[in-house]
C-alpha positions as CSV (number, residue, x, y, z in Angstrom):
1,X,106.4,110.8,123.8
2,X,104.9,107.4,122.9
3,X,107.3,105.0,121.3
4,X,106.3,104.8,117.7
5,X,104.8,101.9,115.4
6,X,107.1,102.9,112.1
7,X,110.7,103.6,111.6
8,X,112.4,107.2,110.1
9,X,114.5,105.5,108.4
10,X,114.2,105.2,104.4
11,X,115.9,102.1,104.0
12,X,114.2,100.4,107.0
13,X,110.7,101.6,105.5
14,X,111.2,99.5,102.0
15,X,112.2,96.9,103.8
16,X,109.0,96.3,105.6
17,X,107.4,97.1,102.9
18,X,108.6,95.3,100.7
19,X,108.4,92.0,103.2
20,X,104.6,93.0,103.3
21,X,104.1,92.4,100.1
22,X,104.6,96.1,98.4
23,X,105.9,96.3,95.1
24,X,108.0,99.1,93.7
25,X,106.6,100.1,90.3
26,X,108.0,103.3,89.2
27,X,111.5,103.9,89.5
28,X,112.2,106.0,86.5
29,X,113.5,109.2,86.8
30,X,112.5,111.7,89.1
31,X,113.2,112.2,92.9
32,X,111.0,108.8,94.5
33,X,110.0,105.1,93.9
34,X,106.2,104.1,94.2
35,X,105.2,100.7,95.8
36,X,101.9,99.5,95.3
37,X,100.6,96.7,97.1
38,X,97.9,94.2,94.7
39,X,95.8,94.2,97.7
40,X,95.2,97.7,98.5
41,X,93.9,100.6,95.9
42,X,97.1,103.3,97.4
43,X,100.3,104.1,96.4
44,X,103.0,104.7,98.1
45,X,105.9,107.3,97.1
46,X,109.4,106.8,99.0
47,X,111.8,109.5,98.5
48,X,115.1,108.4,97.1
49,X,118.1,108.2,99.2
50,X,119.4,106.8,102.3
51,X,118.5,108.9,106.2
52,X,115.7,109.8,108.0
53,X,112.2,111.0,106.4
54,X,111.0,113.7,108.4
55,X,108.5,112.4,111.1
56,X,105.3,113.8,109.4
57,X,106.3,111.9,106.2
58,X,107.1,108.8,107.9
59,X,103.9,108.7,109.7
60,X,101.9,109.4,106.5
61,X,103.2,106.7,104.9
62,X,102.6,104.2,108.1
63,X,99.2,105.2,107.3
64,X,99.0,104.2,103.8
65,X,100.3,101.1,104.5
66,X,98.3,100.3,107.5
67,X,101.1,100.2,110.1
68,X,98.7,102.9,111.9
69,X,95.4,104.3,111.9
C-alpha cells in the first residue's frame, strides 16, 4: 500500500487545516465543526471527537482541501 498524503487522525487533520488557513465556522450544536477556507468555495465538516476517521472519510476530506487529487 502507498504511504499516504493525509493523516486519520481527527486532531492532526484540524491542525493542518487550520495552519492552512481553514477557519472553523460552525460549532454549535450537532455532531461536527465546518472549516471553510476564504479562498476556496468548499466546506469542510470534521466530526467531533478525538481517534481515527475512517480511511474513506479522511481521504475525502484530503480532497476538499487539496491535500490530494
Amino acid at each position: 500500500m502507498p504511504p499516504r498524503d493525509f493523516e486519520l487522525d481527527i486532531l492532526e487533520i484540524r491542525r493542518r487545516l487550520e495552519h492552512e488557513g481553514w477557519r472553523l465556522i460552525k460549532s454549535r450544536g450537532g455532531n461536527h465543526d465546518v472549516y471553510k477556507h476564504p479562498d476556496k468555495p468548499q466546506h469542510i465538516p470534521i466530526s467531533r471527537g478525538r481517534g481515527d476517521l475512517p480511511l474513506g472519510t479522511a481521504r475525502s476530506i484530503a480532497r476538499a482541501a487539496g491535500w490530494i487529487c
